[in-house]
N, C-alpha and C positions, 0 to 999 in steps of 0.2 A: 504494500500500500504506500502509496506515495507521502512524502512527509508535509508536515504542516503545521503554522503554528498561529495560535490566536494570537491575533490582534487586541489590543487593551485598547480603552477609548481615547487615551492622547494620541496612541500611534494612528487610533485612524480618522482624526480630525488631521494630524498630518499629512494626511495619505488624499491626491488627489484625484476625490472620489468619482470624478466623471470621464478620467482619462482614458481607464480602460474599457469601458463601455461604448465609450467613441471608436475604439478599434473593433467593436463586435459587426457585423455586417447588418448594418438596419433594413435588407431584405433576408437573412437568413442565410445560411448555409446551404453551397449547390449539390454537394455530393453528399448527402442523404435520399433516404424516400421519407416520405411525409402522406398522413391522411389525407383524402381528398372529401370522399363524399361516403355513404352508404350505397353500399352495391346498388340495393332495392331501385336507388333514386334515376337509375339509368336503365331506362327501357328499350323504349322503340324509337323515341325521340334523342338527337344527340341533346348534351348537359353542356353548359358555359360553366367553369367556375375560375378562378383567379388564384396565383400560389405563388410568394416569391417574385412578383412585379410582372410573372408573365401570365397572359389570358390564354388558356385551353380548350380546344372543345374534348369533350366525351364519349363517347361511340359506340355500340353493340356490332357486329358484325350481324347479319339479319339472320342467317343460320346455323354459326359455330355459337351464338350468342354471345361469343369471346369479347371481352370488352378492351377498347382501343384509344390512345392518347394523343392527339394533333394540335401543333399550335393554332388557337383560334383563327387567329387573321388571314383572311385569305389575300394572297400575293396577288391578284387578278385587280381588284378596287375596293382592298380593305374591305368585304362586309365579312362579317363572323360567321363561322361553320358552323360552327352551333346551331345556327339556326337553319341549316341547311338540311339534306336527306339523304336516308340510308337507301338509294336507289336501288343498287344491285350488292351481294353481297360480297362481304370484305372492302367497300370502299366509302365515302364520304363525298357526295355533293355540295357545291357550294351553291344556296339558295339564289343567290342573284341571277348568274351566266352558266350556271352548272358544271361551274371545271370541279373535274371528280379525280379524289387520290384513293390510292390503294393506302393500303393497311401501314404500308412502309414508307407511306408521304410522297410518293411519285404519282406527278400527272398525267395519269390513263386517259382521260376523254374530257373535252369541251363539249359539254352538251349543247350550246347556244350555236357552233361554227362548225357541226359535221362530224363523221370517223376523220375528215383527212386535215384536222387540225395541227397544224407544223409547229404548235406548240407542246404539244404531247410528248414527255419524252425526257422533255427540257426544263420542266420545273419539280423541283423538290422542296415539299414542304417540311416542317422539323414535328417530329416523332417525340416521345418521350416511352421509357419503360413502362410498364403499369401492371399491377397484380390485384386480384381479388386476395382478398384473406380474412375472414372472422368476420363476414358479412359488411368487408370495408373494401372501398379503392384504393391504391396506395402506389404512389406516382416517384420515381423517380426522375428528382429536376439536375440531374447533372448534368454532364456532357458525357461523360467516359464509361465505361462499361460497370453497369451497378456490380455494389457488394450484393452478397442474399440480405433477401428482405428480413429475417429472422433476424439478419446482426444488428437492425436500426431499432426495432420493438421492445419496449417494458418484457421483461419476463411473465407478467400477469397475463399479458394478451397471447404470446406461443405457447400459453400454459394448458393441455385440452383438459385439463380439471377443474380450469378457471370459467365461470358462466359470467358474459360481460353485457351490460346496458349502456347503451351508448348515447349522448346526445350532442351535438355542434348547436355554436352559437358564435354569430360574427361579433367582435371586438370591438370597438374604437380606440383603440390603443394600440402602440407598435408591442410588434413581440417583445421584447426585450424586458420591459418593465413587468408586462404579464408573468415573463418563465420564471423574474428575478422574487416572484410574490411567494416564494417557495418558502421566504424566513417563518417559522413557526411562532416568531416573538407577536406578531403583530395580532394572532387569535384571540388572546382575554381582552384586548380593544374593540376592533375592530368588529368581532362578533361575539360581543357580550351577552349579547340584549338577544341574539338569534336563537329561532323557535329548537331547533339542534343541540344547541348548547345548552339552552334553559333547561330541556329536559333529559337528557339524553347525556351527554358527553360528560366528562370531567374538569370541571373547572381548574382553573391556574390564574391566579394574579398574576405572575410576571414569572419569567425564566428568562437563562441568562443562558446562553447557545455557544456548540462549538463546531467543528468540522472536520473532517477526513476527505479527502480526494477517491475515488474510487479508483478500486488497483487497473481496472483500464484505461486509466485519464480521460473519461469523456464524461465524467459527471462529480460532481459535489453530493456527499452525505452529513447531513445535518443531526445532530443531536444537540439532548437536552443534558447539559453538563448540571444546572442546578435550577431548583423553581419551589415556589411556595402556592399555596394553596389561597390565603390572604395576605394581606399588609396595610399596614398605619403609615399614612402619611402626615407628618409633623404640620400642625397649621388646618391639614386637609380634612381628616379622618379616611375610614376605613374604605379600603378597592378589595374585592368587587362591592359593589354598591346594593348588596342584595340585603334586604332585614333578617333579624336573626334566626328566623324560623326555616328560611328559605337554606340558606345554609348547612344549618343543622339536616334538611332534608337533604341537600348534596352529598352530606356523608355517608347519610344514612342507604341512599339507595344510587350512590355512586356508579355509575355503568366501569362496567368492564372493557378497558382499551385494550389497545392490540402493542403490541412490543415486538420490535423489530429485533435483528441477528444483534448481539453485542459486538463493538469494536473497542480498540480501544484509542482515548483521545488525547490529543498532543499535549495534555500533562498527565500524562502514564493513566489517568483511571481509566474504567469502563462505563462505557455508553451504551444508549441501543440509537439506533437508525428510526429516527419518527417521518423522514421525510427527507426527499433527494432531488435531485434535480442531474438533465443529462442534455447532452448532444444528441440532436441539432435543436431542444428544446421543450423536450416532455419534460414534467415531473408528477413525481410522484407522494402519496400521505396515507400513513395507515389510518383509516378513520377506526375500525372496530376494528374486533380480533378475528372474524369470516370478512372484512370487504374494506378492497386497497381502494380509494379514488387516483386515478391516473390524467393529468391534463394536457396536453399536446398545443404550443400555440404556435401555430403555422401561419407565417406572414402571408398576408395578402400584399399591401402595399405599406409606402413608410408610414402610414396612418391609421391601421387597421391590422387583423390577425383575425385565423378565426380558431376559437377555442372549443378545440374537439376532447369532449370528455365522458373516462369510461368509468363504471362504476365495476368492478372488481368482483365476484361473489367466490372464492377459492375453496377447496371444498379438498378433503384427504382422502385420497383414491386408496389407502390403503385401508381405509378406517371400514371396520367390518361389522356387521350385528347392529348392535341398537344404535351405536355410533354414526353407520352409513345411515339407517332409518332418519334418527335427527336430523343429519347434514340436510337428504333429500326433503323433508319436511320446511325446515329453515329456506334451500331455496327454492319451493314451491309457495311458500308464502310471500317472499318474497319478490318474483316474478310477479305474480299476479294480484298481489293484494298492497304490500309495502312502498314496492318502487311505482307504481301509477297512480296510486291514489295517494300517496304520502311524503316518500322518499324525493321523488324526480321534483316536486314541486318545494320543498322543504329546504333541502340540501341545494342539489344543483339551481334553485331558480333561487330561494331567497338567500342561502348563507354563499354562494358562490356568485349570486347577485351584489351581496353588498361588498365583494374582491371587485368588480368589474366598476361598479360607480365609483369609487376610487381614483380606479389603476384609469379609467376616462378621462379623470380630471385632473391627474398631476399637471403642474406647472413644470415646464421647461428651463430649469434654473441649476446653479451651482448647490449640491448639499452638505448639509453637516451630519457627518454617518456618525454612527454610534458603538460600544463593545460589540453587541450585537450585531453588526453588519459584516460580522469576519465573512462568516459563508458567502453574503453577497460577494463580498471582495473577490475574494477567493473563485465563486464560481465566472466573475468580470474578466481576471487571470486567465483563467483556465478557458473560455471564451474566445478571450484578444488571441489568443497562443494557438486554438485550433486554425485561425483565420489564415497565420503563416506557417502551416504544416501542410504535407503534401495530398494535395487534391482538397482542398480547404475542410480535412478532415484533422483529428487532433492527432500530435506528433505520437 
């Protein structure tokens, strides 16, 4: 595991905090794959969507049903393919004048000017890789010959023990600030008052964070090096701001959290992993001890991202007898009673709502970071440094 070490809060009001974030690519990383869409969402009509600053269309093949990736624009007079048609199969007409490309971006026929079109032949449009996988599209925007898809993915998603609920939702915010929202310090603020926490989760006044680099340099692991449950503030009084009955009921009927692999952290004790963050921009938060939420935020443009997230339900393929019965109980409840009527609206729409009105509204300005921002720091590094290693992946 790569070494590291905390940052104290003088060193990192030294530290200037916006420098290396200016070296991260504010469209993202070329040589990964990234979510695009839900398989489902691509039929018979081709799909528009935007990744990384360039516009795509989408495409079925009419018969292999194979699903296919072409830059939107069409080279004839700019209108989008997208909105074009799957004439014959394995290729793509453009709605305007009907120049049609095969599957491999070559201009097979001008429908508007005949077979004996002399431009056939002569244009080539740009192609991207693309895979279905776990009922997702999943694009690769590089140039050069993709890695396997499996190497860019959360272990939760190649996991076939893992049952996943997915939802996207478009951003108004650059990636950048979104992936950095991974700090675990900002939950007893931020989502105090959230229906999740109030009932459900374990409260924490304040904790005080540290960090490990993952042993393959493409991601930051965050822990909770120390944290209190309340605190007096002198002049203030007491955070959280709950009366004392409320409280006392936290303890009493406290939910059960999840606890990640122990490490240990750059002052020799042990940790556990509550939350990570990776290249080219998922992270990840144990919320329970059955279900990781995973977030992915795939630039669109320098003003936007769109935040594709999974909810996790992991389940022990070994677990046998009354154990397998539970598991399977748990995610049939879940499935159909918890995450649509409760969960998807709860969690994902109001406690990961109030992350998004936020991260919408930051000001564009110089900051003053805190102890707590080591991991930021640290994942900004790690970041800057993948941008100059080779194929803009990390060294």
């Amino acid at each position: 595991m790569a070494d590291s070490a905390v940052l104290t809060q003088d060193q990192n009001h030294q530290t200037p905090s916006s420098s290396a974030r200016e070296q991260v690519p504010v469209l993202g990383y070329r040589n990964y794959w990234y979510p695009a869409m839900a398989a489902r969402a691509v039929r018979k009509r081709p799909r528009h969507i935007k990744m990384l600053g360039d516009d795509i269309a989408l495409f079925r093949d009419s018969e292999s049903r194979k699903i296919y990736a072409m830059a939107d624009r069409c080279p004839h007079r700019n209108a989008p393919l997208s909105q074009g048609n799957v004439f014959y199969p394995g290729t793509l007409s453009c709605i305007y004048h009907g120049w049609t490309f095969n599957t491999q971006g070559e201009l097979v026929a001008v429908l508007s000017e005949g077979p004996d079109c002399p431009m056939v032949g002569k244009v080539h449009q740009r192609t991207y890789p693309v895979r279905e996988f776990r009922d997702f599209i999943w694009i690769w925007m590089g140039e050069g010959k993709p890695v396997p898809l499996e190497d860019d993915l959360p272990p939760e998603i190649t996991d076939p023990a893992a049952t996943l609920f997915c939802s996207t939702e478009k951003w108004n915010a650059n990636w950048r600030p979104v992936t950095e929202n991974t700090d675990g310090y900002h939950a007893p603020i931020l989502h105090y008052n959230s229906m999740p926490r109030v009932l459900f989760m374990n409260w924490v006044a304040w904790r005080k964070t540290a960090y490990v680099e993952s042993e393959d340099g493409l991601g930051v692991l965050f822990t909770e090096a120390n944290s209190e449950d309340e605190a007096t503030y002198p002049g203030l009084g007491d955070w959280p701001p709950y009366p004392r009955w409320k409280r006392l009921a936290k303890k009493l009927f406290r939910a059960k959290t999840a606890r990640g692999r122990p490490v240990t952290l750059p002052n020799g004790k042990t940790g556990t992993i509550t939350e990570d963050v990776h290249l080219p921009g998922w992270r990840r938060i144990r919320v329970r001890v059955h279900t990781t939420f995973i977030a992915w935020a795939v630039p669109i443009d320098e003003h936007s991202c769109r935040h594709v997230m999974w909810d996790a339900v992991l389940q022990n393929p070994d677990a046998g007898g009354v154990g397998h019965a539970l598991a399977k109980l748990r995610l049939t409840l879940f499935r159909y009673l918890i995450y649509p009527t409760w969960w998807r609206w709860a969690y994902n729409k109001r406690y990961v709502g109030q992350d998004k009105d936020v991260l919408e509204s930051l000001y564009e300005a110089e900051e003053n970071l805190q102890g707590n921002d080591n991991g930021i720091l640290a994942w900004r590094r790690l970041a800057a440094r993948a941008r100059k290693g080779p194929d803009n992946r990390a060294d």
